[in-house]
VEXFIDO-36417 format. One record per residue (C-alpha): residue number from 1; x, y, z. Coordinates in steps of 0.05 Angstrom, whole numbers, plus 32768, in hexadecimal, padded with zeros to 4 digits. Layout:
REM VEXFIDO-36417
+-----+------+------+------+
| num |   px |   py |   pz |
+-----+------+------+------+
| NUM |    X |    Y |    Z |
...
+-----+------+------+------+
***
This chain:
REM VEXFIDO-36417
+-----+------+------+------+
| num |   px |   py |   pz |
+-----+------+------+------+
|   1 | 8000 | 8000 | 8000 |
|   2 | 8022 | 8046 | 7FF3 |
|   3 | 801A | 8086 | 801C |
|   4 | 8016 | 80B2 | 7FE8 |
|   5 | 800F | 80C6 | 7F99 |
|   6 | 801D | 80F1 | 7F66 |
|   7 | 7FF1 | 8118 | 7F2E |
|   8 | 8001 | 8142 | 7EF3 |
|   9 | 7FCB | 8173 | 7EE8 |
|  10 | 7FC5 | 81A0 | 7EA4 |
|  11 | 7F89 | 81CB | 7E97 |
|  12 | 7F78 | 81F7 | 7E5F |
|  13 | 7FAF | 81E4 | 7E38 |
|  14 | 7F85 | 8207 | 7DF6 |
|  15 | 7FB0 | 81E1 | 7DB6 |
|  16 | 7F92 | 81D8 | 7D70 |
|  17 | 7FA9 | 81B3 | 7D35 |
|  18 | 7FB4 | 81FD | 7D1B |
|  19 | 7FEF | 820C | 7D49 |
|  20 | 7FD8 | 823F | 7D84 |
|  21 | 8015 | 8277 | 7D88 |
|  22 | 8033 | 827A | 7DCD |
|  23 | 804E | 82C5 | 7DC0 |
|  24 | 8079 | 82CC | 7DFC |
|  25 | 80B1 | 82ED | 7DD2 |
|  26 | 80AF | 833B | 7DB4 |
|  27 | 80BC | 831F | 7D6F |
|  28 | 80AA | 8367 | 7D4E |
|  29 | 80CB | 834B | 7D02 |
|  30 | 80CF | 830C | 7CE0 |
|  31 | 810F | 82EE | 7CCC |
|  32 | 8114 | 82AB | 7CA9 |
|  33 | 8118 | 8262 | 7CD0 |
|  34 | 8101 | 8288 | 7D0F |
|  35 | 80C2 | 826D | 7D21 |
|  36 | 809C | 8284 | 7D53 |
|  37 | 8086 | 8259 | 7D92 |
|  38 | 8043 | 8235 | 7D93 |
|  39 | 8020 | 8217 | 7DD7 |
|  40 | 8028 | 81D4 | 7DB5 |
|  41 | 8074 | 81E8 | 7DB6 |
|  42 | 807B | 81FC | 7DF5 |
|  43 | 8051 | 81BB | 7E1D |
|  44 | 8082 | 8188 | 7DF9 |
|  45 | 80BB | 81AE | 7E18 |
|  46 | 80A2 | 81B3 | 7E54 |
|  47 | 8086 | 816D | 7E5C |
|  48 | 80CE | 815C | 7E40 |
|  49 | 80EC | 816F | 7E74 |
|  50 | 80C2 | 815A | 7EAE |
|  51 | 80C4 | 8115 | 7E97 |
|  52 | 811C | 8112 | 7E9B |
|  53 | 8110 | 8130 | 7EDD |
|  54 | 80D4 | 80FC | 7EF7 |
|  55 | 8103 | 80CD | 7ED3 |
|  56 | 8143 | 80E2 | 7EF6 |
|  57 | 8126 | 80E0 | 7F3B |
|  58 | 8106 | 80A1 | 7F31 |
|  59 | 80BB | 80B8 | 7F31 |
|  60 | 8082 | 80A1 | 7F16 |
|  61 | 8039 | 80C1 | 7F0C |
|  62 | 7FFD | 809D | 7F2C |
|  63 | 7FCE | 80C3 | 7EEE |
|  64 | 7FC4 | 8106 | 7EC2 |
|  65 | 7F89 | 8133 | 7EDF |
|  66 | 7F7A | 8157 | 7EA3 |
|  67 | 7F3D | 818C | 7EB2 |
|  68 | 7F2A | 81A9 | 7E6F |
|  69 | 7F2D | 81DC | 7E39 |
|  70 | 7F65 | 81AE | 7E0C |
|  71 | 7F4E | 81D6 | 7DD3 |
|  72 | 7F46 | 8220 | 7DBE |
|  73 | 7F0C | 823D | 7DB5 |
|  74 | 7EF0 | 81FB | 7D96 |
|  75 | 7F1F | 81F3 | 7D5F |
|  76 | 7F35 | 81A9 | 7D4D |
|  77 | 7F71 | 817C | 7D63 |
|  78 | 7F7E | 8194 | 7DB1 |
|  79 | 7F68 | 8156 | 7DCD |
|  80 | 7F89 | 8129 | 7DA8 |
|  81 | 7FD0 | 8155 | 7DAB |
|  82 | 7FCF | 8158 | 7DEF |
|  83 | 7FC2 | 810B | 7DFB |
|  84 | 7FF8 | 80FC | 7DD2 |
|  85 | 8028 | 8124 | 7DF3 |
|  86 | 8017 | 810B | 7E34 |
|  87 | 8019 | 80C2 | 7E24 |
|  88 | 805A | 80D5 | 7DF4 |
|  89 | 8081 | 80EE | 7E2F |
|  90 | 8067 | 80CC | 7E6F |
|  91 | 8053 | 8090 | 7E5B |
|  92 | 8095 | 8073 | 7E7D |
|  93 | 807C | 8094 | 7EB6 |
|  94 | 8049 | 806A | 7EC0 |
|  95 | 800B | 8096 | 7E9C |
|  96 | 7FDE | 806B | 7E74 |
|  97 | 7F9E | 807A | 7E53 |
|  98 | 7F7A | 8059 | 7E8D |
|  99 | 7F96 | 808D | 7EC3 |
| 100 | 7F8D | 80C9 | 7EA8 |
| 101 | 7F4C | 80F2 | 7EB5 |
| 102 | 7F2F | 811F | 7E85 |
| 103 | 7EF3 | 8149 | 7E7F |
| 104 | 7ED9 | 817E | 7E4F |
| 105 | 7EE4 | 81CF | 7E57 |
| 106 | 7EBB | 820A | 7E3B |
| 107 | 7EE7 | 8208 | 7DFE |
| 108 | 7EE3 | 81BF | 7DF7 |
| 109 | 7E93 | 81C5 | 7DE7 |
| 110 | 7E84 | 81EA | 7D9E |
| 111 | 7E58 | 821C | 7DAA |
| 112 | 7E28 | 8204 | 7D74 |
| 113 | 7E0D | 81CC | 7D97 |
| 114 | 7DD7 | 81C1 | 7DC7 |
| 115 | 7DE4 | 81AD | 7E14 |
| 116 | 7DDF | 8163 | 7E27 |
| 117 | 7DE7 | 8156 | 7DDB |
| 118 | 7E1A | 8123 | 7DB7 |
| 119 | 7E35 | 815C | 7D8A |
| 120 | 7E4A | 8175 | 7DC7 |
| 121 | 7E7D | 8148 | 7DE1 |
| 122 | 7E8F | 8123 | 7D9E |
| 123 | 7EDA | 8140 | 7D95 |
| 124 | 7EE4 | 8132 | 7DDB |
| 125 | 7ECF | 80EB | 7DE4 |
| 126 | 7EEF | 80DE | 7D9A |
| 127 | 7F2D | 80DE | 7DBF |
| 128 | 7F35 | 80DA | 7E0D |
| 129 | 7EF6 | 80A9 | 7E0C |
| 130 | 7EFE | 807D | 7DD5 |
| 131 | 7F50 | 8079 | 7DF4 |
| 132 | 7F38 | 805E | 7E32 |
| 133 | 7F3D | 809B | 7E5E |
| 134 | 7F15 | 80A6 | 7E9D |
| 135 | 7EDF | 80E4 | 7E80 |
| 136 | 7EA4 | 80FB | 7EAB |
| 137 | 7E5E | 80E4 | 7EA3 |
| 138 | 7E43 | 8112 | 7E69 |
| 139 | 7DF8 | 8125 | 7E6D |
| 140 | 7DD5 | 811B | 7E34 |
| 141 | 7E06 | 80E5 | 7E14 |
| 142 | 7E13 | 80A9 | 7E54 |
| 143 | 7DCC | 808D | 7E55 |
| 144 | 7DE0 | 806B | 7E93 |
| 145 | 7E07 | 806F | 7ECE |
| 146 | 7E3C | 8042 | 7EB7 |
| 147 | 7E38 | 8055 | 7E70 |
| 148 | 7E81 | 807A | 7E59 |
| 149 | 7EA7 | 8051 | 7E8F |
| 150 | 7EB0 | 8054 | 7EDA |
| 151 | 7EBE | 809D | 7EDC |
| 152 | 7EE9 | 809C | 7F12 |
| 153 | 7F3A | 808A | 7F1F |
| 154 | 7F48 | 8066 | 7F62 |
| 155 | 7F82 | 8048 | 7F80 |
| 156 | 7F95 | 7FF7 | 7F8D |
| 157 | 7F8F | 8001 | 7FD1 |
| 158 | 7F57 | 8037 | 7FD6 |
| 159 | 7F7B | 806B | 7FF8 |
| 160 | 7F6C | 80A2 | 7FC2 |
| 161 | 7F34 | 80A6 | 7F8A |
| 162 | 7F32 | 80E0 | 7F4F |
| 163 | 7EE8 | 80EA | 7F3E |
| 164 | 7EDC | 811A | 7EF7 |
| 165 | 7EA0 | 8149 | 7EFA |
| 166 | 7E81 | 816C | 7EB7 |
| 167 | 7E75 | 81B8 | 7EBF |
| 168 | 7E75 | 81CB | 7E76 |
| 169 | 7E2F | 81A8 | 7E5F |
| 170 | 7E0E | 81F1 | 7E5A |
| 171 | 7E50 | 8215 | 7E47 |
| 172 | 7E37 | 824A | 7E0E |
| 173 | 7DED | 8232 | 7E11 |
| 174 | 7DC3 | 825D | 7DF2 |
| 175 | 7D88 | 8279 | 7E1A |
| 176 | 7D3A | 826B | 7E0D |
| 177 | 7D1E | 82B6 | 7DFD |
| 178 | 7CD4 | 82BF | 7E06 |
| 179 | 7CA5 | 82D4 | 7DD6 |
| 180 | 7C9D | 82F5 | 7DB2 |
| 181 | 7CE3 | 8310 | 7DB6 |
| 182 | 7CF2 | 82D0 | 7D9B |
| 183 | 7CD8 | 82D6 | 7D65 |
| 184 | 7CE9 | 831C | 7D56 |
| 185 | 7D32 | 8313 | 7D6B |
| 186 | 7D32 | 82D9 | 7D2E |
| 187 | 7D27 | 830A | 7CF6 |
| 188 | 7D43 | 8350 | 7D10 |
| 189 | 7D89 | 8344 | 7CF2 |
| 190 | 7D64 | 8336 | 7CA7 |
| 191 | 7D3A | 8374 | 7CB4 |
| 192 | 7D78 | 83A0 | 7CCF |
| 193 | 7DA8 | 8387 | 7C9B |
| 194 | 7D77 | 83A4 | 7C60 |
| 195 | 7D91 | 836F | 7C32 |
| 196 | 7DD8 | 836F | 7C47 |
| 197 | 7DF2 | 8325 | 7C52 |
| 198 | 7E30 | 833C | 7C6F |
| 199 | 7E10 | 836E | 7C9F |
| 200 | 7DD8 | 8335 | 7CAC |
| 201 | 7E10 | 82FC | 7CC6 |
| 202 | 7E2B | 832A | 7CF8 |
| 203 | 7DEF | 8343 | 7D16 |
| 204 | 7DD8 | 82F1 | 7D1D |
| 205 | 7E21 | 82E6 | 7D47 |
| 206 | 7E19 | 832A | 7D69 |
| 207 | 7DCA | 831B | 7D78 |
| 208 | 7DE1 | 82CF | 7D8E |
| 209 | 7E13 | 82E2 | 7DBA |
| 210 | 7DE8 | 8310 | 7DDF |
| 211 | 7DB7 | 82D1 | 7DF2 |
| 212 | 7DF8 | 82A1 | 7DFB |
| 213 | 7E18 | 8292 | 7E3E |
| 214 | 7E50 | 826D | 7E4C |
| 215 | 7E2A | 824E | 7E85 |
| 216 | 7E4C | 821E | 7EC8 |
| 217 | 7E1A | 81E5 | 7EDA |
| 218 | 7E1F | 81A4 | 7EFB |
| 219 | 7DDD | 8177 | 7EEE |
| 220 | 7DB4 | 815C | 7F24 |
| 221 | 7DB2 | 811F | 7EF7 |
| 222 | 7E07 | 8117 | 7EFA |
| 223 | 7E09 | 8124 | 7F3E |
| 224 | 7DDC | 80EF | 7F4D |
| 225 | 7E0A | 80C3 | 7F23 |
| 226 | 7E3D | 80E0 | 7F48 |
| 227 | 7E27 | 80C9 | 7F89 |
| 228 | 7E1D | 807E | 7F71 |
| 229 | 7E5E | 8083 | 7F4E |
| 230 | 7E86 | 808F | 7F92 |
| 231 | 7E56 | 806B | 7FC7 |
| 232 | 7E6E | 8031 | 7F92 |
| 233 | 7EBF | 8046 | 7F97 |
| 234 | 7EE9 | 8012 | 7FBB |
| 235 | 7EFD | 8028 | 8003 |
| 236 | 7F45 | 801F | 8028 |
| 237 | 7F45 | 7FE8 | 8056 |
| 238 | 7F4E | 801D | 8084 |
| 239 | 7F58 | 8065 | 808A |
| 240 | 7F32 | 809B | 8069 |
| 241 | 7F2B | 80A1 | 8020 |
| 242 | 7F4A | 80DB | 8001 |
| 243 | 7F18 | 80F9 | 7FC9 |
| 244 | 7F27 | 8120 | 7F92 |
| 245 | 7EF2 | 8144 | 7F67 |
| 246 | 7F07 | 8166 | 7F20 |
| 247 | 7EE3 | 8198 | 7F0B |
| 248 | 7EEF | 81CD | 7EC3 |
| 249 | 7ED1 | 8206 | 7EEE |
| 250 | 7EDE | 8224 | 7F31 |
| 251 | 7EB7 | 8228 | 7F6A |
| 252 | 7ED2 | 826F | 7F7D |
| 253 | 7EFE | 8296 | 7F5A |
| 254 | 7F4A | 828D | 7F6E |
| 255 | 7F61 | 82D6 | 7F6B |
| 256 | 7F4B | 831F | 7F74 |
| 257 | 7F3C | 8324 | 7F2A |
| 258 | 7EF9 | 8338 | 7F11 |
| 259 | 7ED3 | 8310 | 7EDB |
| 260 | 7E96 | 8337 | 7EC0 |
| 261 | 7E6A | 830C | 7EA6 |
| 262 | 7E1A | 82E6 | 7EAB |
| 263 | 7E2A | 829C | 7ECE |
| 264 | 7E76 | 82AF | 7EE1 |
| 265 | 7E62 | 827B | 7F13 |
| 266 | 7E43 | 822F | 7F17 |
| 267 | 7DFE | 8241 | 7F16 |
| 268 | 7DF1 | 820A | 7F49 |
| 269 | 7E2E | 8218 | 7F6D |
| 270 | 7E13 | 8211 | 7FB1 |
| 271 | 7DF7 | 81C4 | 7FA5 |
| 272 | 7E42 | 81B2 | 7F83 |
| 273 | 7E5E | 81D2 | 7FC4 |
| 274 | 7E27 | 81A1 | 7FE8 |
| 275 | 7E3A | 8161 | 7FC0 |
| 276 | 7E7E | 816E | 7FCD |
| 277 | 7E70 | 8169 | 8015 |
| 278 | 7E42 | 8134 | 801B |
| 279 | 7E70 | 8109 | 7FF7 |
| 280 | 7EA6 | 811C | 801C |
| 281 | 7EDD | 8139 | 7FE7 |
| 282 | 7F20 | 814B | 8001 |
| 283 | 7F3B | 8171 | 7FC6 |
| 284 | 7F1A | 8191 | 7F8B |
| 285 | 7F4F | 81A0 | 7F42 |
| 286 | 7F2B | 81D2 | 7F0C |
| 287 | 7F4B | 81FD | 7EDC |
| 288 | 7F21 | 8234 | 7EB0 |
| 289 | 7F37 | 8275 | 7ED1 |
| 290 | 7F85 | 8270 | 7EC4 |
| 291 | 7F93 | 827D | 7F0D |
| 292 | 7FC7 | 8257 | 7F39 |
| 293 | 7FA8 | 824D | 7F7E |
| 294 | 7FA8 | 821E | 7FB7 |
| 295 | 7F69 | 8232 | 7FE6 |
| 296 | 7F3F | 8216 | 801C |
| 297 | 7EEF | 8214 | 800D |
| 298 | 7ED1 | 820B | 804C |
| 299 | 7E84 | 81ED | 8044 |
| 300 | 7E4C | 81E7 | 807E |
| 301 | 7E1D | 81B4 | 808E |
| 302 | 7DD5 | 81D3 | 8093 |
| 303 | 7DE1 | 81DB | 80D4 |
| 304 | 7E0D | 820B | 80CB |
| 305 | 7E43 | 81ED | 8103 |
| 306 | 7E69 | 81B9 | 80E0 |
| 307 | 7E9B | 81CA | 80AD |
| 308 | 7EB8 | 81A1 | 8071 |
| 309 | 7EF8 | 81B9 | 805F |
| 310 | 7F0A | 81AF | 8010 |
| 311 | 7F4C | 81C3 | 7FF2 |
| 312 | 7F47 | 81E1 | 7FA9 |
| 313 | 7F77 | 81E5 | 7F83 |
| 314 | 7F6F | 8211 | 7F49 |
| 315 | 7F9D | 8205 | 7F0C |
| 316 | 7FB6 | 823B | 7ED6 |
| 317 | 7FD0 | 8233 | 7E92 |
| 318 | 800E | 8253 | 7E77 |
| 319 | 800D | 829C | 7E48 |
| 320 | 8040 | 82D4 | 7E3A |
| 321 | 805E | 82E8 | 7E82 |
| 322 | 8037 | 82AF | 7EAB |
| 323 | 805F | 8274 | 7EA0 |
| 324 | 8069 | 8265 | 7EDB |
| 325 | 8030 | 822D | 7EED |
| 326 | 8029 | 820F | 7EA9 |
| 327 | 8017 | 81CB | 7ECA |
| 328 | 8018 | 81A6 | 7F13 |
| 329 | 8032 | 8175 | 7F33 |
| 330 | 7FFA | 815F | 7F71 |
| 331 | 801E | 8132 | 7FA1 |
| 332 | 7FF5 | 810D | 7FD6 |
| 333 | 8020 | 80F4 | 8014 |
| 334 | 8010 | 80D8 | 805A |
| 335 | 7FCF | 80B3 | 8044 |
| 336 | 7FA4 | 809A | 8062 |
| 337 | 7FAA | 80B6 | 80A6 |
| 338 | 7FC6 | 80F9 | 80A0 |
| 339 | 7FCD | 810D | 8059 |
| 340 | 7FE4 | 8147 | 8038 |
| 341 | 7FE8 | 816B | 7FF5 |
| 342 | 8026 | 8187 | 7FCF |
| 343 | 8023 | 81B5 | 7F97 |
| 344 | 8057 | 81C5 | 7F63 |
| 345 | 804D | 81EF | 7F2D |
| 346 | 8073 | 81DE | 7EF9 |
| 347 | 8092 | 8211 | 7ECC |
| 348 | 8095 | 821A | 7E76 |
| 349 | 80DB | 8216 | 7E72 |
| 350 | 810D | 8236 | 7E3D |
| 351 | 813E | 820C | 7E12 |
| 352 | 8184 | 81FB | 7E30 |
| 353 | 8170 | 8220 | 7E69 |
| 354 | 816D | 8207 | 7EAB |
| 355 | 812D | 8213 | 7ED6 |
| 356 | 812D | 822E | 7F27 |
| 357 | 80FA | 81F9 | 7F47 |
| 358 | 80C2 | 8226 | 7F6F |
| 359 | 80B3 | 820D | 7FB5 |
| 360 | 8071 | 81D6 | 7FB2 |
| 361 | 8037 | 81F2 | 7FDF |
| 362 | 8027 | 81C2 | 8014 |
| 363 | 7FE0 | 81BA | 8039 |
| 364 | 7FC5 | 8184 | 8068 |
| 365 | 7F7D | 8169 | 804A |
| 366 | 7F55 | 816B | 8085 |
| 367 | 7F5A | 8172 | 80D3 |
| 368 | 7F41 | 813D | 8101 |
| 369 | 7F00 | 814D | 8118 |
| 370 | 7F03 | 8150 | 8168 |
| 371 | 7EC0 | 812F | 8192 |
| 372 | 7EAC | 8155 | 81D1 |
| 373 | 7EBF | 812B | 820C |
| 374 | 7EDC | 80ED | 81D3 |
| 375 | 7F22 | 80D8 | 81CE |
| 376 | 7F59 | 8112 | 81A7 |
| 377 | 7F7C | 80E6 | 8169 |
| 378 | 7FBF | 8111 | 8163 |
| 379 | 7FDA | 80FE | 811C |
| 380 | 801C | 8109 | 80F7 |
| 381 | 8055 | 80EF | 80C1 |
| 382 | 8086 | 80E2 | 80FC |
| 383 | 808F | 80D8 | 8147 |
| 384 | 80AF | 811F | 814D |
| 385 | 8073 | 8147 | 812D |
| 386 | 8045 | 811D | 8155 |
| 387 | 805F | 812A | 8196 |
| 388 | 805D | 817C | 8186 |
| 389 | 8018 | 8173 | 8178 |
| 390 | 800A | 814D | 81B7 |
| 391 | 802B | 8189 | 81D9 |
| 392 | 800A | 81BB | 81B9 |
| 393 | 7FC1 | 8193 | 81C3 |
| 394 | 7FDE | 818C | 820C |
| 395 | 7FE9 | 81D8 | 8217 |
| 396 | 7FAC | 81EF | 81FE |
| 397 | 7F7E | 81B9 | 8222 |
| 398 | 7FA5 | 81CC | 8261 |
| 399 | 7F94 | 821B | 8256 |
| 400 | 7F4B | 820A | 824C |
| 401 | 7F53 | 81E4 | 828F |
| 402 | 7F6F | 8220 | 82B8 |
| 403 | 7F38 | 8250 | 8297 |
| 404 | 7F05 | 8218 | 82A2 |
| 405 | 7F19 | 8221 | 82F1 |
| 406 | 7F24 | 8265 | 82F0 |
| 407 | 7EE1 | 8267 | 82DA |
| 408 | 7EC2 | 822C | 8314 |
| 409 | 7EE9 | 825E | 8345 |
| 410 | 7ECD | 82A1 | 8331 |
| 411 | 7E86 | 8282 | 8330 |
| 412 | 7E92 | 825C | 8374 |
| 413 | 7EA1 | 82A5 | 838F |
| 414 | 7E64 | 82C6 | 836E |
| 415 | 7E37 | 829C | 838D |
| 416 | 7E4F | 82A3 | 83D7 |
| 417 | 7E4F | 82F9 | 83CD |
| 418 | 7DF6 | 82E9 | 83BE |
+-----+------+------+------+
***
């Protein structure tokens, strides 16, 4: 049984066939054989040299968590460039198709096609579904619960399970106007164009874009799926189960910066934040805003006085000046008793030229929840970190002692001034 595992995670990668430019250079002429960098260009040198460094230390990859947007803006060939690459390079490492977890962005769905249709999803289950890759249940396509696989990833021994969730089925979906602005809004751009075909077309994409919203949504129906899928999940023998949920979109936004927009949200965030609890996830992956951050979402029972303590970890991408956290590598340790999370963000690197390695960001999962009056479980990696906790749970029981006296004391003395 091993204590811990390791994840690469990519999101919003955004390669086509066409070559997407990676303009991180102030190229301001052109001069012959000089090409200039594409994102397809830069991933293969990065995920160059992360393998000779996994492969120089030894390490292997327990899966790929892959949480949308391979393509940009729609156009063809992301998916299947970016599954190449990964099986290309780390393949060796121990990634097959059968550990690494995909599921579908905002750009991944064309905007053309209805939600919970087949149109929908068909470039994206052409290639990570049909390779054998662990995809999300997709509303509108998986007629049943195990139809599309057993959309989840889980360990030999239990002690850690990936589950993929789809929050892109209503991406760009276009709304349901009323009449009889419905009907009116279907031949104003013939009226307004006066017989102009040119001037016609772009009222249609201006006049569709007006109705369209790139829309967050989790359906009641995969949630439900959801719930059977992991009430089914193999357990540790013993320990807690450390859960993973991916996600394309956040559940808060990871930095100060504004997005003005209709449904810059889930719509139904509070019930994902509800599922999430009930089924007691540990860590939640998305991508989608291009933000690194490592955050705790705290979420209440009904109750209000019981907390459920999720880490999220929020992936960016890599553009001109943020290079920095091109990809992750998520390393689980100390399971199943006291396990903790370590983040590396791992950087787009230039060629012949040696990278600084930026200090991983460590959290604990969760704390162990204390009973009133019940035994205190003091956990740790080693003898020496759990004896400081025993000291420090030793200190601060003893203080609540004295103030409980103090307080026994004071009231004692009340009572004999009546």
């Amino acid at each position: 049984m091993s204590s811990s595992a390791t994840f690469l995670h990519l999101t919003d990668t955004h390669l086509a066939l066409a070559g997407v430019p990676f303009a991180r250079d102030d190229h301001k002429v052109k001069i012959p054989a000089i090409d200039g960098e594409t994102r397809e260009s830069a991933l293969e040198l990065l995920f160059t040299r992360l393998a000779e460094r996994l492969s120089r230390s030894r390490q292997k990859l327990d899966g790929v968590l892959f949480t949308g947007d391979a393509q940009e803006r729609g156009q063809p060939g992301g998916h299947k460039i970016l599954l190449d690459l990964l099986l290309h390079h780390f393949e060796p490492l121990g990634v097959t198709t059968a550990n690494i977890i995909a599921i579908p962005g905002n750009h991944d769905v064309p905007r053309a096609s209805e939600p919970s249709s087949a149109a929908r999803y068909d470039a994206f289950m052409e290639v990570w579904r049909k390779a054998g890759c662990v995809t999300p249940w997709l509303d509108g396509v998986d007629a049943s619960d195990s139809e599309g696989g057993l959309h989840r990833l889980v360990s030999d021994d239990g002690r850690w399970a990936v589950f993929p969730i789809n929050t892109s089925n209503w991406s760009h979906a276009t709304q349901i106007l009323p009449e009889p602005l419905a009907s009116v809004w279907a031949v104003l751009p013939s009226i307004a164009a006066k017989g102009s075909q040119d001037m016609e077309a772009k009222l249609r994409r201006q006049l569709d874009a007006l109705a369209r919203y790139d829309m967050a949504r989790v359906s009641g129906q995969q949630l439900e799926v959801l719930r059977k899928v992991i009430e089914e999940t193999p357990r540790p023998s013993s320990g807690r189960q450390v859960r993973i949920a991916l996600l394309h979109h956040h559940l808060r936004t990871p930095s100060l910066r504004e997005e003005l927009k209709p449904f810059a949200d889930i719509s139904n965030l509070e019930q994902v934040r509800s599922f999430l609890r009930d089924r007691d996830i540990a860590v939640v992956v998305h991508g989608h805003k291009h933000e690194h951050s490592v955050q705790f979402e705290h979420v209440y029972n009904r109750d209000g006085n019981k907390e459920h303590r999720i880490l999220v970890v929020s992936g960016a991408t890599f553009e001109a000046g943020r290079e920095s956290d091109a990809a992750r590598l998520i390393t689980l340790t100390g399971m199943p008793n006291s396990p903790a999370a370590s983040i590396e963000q791992v950087q787009i690197p230039r060629s012949g030229v040696e990278l600084v390695d930026l200090p991983p960001i460590v959290r604990r999962i969760w704390t162990t929840d204390v009973v009133q009056g019940g035994p205190v479980v003091i956990q740790g990696n080693s003898l020496d970190e759990v004896y400081e906790r025993a000291c420090e749970a030793a200190a601060k029981e003893a203080a609540n002692g004295t103030l409980a006296d103090q307080r026994r004391r004071d009231a004692i003395s009340a009572m004999g001034n009546l």
